[in-house]
LOMIKE-97542 format. One record per residue (C-alpha): residue in one letter; x, y, z. Coordinates in steps of 0.25 Angstrom, whole numbers, padded with zeros to 4 digits, always signed. Layout:
BEGIN
AXYZ ...
This chain:
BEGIN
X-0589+0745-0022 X-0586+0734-0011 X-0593+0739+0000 X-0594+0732+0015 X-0608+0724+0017 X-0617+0732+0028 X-0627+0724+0037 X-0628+0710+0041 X-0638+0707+0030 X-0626+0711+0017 X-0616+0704+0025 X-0625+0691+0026 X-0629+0693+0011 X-0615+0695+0007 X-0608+0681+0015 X-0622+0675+0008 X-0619+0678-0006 X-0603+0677-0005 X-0604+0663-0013 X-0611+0671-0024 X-0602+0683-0025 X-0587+0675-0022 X-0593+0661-0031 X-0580+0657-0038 X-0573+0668-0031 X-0567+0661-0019 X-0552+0665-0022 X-0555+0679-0021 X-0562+0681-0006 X-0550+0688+0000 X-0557+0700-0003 X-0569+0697+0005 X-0563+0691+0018 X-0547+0691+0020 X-0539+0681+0028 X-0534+0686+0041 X-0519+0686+0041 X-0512+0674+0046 X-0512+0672+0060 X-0502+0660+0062 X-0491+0663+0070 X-0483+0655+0062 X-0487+0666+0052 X-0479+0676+0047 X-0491+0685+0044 X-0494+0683+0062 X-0496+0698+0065 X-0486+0703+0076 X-0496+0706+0086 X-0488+0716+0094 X-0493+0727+0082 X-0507+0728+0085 X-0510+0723+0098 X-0521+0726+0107 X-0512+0728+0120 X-0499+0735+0112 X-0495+0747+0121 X-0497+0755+0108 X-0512+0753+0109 X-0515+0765+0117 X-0511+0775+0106 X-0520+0787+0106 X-0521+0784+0091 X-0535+0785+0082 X-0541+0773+0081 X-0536+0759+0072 X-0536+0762+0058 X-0545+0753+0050 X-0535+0752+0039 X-0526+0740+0038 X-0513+0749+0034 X-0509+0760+0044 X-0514+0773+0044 X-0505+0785+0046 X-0512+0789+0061 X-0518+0776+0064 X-0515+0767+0077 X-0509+0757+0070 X-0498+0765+0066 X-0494+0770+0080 X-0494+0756+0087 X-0485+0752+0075 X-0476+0763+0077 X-0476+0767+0093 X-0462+0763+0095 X-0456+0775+0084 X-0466+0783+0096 X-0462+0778+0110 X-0451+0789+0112 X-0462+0797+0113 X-0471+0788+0122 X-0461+0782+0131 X-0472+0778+0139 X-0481+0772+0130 X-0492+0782+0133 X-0502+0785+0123 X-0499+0791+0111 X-0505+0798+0102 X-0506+0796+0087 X-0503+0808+0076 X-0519+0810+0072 X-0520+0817+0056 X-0521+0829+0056 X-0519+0840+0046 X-0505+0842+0050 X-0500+0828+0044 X-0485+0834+0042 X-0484+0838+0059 X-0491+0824+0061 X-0480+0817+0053 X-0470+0824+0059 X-0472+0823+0074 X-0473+0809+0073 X-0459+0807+0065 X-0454+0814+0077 X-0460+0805+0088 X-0454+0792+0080 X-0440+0799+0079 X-0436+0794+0092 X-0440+0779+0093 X-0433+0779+0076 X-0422+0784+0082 X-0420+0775+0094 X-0423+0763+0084 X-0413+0768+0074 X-0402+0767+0085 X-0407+0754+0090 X-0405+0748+0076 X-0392+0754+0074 X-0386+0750+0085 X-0393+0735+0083 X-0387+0735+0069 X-0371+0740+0076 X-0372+0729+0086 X-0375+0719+0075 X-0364+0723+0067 X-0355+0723+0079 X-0359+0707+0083 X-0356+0704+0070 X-0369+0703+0064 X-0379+0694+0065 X-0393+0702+0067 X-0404+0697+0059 X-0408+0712+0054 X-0403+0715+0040 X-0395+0728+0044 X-0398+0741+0035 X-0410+0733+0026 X-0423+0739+0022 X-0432+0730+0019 X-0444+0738+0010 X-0457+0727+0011 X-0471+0727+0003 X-0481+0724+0013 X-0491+0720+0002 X-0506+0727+0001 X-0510+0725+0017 X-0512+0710+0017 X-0503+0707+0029 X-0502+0691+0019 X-0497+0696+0009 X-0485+0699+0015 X-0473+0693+0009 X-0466+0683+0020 X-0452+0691+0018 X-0458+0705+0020 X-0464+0698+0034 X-0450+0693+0038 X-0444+0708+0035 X-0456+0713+0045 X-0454+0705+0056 X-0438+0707+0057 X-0440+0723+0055 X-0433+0732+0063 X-0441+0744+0058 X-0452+0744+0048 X-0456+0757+0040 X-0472+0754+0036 X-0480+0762+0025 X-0497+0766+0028 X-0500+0754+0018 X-0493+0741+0026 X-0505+0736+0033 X-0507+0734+0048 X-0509+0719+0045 X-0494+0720+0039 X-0488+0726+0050 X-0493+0718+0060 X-0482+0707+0055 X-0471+0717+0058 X-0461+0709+0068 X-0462+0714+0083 X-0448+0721+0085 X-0450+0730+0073 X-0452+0744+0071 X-0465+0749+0063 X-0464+0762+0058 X-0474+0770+0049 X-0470+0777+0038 X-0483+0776+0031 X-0488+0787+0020 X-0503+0791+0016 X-0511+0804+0011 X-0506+0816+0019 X-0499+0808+0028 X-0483+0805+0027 X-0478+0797+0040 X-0465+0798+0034 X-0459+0803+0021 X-0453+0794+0011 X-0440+0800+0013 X-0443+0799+0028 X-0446+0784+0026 X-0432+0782+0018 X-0422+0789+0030 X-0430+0779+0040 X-0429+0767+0031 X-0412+0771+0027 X-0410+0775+0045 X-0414+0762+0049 X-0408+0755+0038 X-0394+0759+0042 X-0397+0756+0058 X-0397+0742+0052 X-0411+0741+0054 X-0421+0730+0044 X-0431+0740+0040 X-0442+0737+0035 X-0450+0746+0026 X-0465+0742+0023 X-0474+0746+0014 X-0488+0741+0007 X-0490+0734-0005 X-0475+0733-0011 X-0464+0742-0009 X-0459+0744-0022 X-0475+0748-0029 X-0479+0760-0025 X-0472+0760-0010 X-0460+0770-0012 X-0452+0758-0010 X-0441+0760-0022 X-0438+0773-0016 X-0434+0770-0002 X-0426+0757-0008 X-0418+0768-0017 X-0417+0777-0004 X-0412+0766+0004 X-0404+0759-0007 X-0396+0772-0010 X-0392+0772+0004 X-0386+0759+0006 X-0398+0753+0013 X-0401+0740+0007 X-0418+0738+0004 X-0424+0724+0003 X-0438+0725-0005 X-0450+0715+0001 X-0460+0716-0008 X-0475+0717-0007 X-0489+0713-0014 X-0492+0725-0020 X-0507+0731-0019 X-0510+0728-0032 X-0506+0715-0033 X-0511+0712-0018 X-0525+0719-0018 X-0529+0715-0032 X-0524+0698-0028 X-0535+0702-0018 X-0546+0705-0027 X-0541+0694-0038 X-0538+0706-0050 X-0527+0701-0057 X-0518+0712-0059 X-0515+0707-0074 X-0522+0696-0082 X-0520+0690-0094 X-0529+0698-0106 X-0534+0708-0096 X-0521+0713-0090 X-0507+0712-0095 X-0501+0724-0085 X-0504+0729-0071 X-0499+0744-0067 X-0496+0751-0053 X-0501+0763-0053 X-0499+0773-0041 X-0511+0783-0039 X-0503+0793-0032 X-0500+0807-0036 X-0487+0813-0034 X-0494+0825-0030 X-0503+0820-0021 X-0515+0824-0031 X-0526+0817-0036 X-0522+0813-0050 X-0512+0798-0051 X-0498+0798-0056 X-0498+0801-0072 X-0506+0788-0078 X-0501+0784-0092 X-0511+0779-0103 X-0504+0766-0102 X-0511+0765-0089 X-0524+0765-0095 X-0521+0752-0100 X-0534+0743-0101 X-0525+0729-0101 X-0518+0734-0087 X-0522+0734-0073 X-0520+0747-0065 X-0516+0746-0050 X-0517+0759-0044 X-0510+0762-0028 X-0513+0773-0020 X-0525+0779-0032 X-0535+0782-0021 X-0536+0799-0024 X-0529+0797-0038 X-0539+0785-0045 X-0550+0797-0049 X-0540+0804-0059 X-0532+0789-0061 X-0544+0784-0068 X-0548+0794-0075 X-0533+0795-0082 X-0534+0779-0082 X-0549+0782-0091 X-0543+0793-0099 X-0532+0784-0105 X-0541+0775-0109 X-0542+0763-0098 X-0558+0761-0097 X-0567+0766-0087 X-0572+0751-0085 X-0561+0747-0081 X-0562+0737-0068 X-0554+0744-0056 X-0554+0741-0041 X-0550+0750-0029 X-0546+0741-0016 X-0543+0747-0003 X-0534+0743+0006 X-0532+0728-0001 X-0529+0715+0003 X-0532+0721+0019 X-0545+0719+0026 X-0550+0731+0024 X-0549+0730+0009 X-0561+0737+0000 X-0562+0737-0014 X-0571+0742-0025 X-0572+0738-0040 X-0576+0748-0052 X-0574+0751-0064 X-0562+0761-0066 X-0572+0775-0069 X-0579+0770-0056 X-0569+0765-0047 X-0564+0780-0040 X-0580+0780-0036 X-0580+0768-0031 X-0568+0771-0024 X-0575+0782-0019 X-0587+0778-0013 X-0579+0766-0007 X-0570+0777+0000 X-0559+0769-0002 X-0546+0773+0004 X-0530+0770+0002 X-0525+0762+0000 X-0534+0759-0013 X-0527+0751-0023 X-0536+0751-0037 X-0534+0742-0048 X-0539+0745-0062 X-0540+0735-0074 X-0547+0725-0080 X-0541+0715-0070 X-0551+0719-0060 X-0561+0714-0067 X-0556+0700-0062 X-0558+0702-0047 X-0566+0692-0042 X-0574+0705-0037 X-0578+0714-0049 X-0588+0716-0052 X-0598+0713-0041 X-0611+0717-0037 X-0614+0727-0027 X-0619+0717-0016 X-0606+0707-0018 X-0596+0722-0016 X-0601+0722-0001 X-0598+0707+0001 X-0584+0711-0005 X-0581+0723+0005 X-0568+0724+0013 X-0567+0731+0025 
């Protein structure tokens, strides 16, 4: 496991010997210290420093304290000075508020705080409406694309790997719908007169059902309103995307698709595994960890699955990889096959551990991983510039 360095005299022996452990490596050191995002305001990556700053009237909410994760958590205070403007007919005078705090009772939590946000969406449905008639009525001429829902992949976290059209769609927003897994780093590139609302989903926790999401997405669409729906990775690999294109399609709403680096093709870039490689891998495969029934054992996993010459890419297989590998392992794929879990890629905060496939869900384990994990199975991993390595060169390794 890659843990972090402790004391002064590890981290002065870890600077020391990173000649020794990175010789010949030197296209690979992302992993150990990441570049901070472009700062240039000239830059279309220049953060739009009205999200998070110190002085923002939304500072004083009586929230939990700032989530240490770089995508936004469902109670943390993050999320609340995103989204205070959906809450401001409830604070008319920008006293503090009070963040939902989990409780058992995540269904009455859910619920109050749709009904403190119905105002505000209603005021700015009507606003966008009657912007769109005015429009219409002068002939035209405004730069918003009336009735469009643009549906953008935000990629893993790292706020560069943006595509250059997917930042031009986020700065001339009227309203943006964001999922749990767009980072914060992401967001912060949102143009200034939009609308950020969360719609984000994790264990236990709905902030809004998919059907939920799809009647905010078609309202706003017919107000004439550019909508922008965001979600990690790409929207089209394991983002529910294709549905609410077909929702959206079906009732005459026309969807524009931006896509995005996916996880897999993000996180292992990051660790230099090639996904395929000539006489080791002829095929990758996207494999969702997920239960239908929100149990412990994976979707249904074929033999062909078990396939040696193949790299597996599993999303969200936190709770499931225990029973996944042993399926993998009983149709045949070998318990020494190389495998890596990463948490949270191509962000600061990424961590990452390296074992063999009958060992990885320990290593998982003891390195308390948490989602989002992505884990990658195959002999490509083998090729990382980091596996194998020595216990002493994993703690120069750590992220976060």
């Amino acid at each position: 496991m890659l843990s972090l360095p402790k004391g002064k005299e590890q981290q002065q022996h870890c600077l020391l010997n990173l000649p020794k452990i990175f010789a010949n490596k030197q296209p690979h050191m992302a992993i150990l210290h990441k570049l901070a995002p472009f700062t240039s305001p000239n830059s279309p990556f220049t953060p739009n420093p009205k999200i998070l700053h110190p002085h923002h009237p939304i500072s004083s909410l009586n929230c939990t304290t700032f989530s240490a994760s770089p995508f936004t958590e469902k109670h943390s205070i993050e999320r609340y000075q995103r989204d205070q403007w959906v809450y401001k007919e409830n604070n008319p005078l920008g006293q503090r508020m009070l963040c939902p705090l989990p409780s058992s009772d995540s269904g009455g939590i859910r619920e109050d705080d749709i009904a403190l946000q119905l105002p505000e969406l209603k005021k700015l449905l009507e606003v966008l409406r009657e912007k769109r008639e005015s429009e219409e009525g002068g002939g035209g001429g405004g730069k918003c694309v009336p009735g469009n829902v643009f549906l953008v992949g935000t990629g893993p976290g790292d706020p560069e790997l943006l595509t250059l059209k997917a930042v031009r769609v986020m700065k001339t927003a009227d309203l943006l719908l964001y999922d749990r897994l767009v980072s914060n780093d992401v967001l912060n590139l949102v143009g200034p007169h939009a609308k950020l609302l969360y719609v984000g989903k994790t264990a236990g926790y709905h902030s809004r059902t998919q059907e939920e999401i799809h009647e905010l997405l078609l309202s706003f669409a017919e107000a004439g309103a550019t909508v922008v729906r965001l979600k990690g990775g790409d929207p089209l690999v394991f983002g529910r995307g294709g549905e609410e294109m077909d929702f959206l399609q079906q009732q005459g709403i026309q969807v524009k698709v931006i896509p995005g680096i996916t996880a897999a093709s993000g996180i292992a870039a990051e660790l230099g595994i090639p996904l395929t490689h000539r006489g080791i891998a002829n095929s990758v495969r996207f494999l969702t960890g997920h239960s239908r029934k929100g149990g412990n054992d994976p979707l249904f996993v074929s033999e062909n699955a078990a396939d040696p010459d193949s790299t597996l890419v599993v999303y969200m297989g936190l709770s499931t990889f225990p029973s996944l590998a042993q399926k993998l392992m009983h149709h045949g794929l070998s318990p020494q096959t190389p495998a890596a879990a990463i948490e949270r890629g191509t962000t600061l905060q990424q961590r990452t551990v390296f074992a063999e496939l009958k060992d990885l869900h320990e290593k998982i384990t003891s390195a308390k991983l948490v989602s989002p994990t992505l884990i990658i199975i195959g002999k490509v991993v083998e090729l990382s510039p980091f596996w194998p390595i020595s216990a002493t060169e994993e703690s120069c390794l750590m992220q976060a």
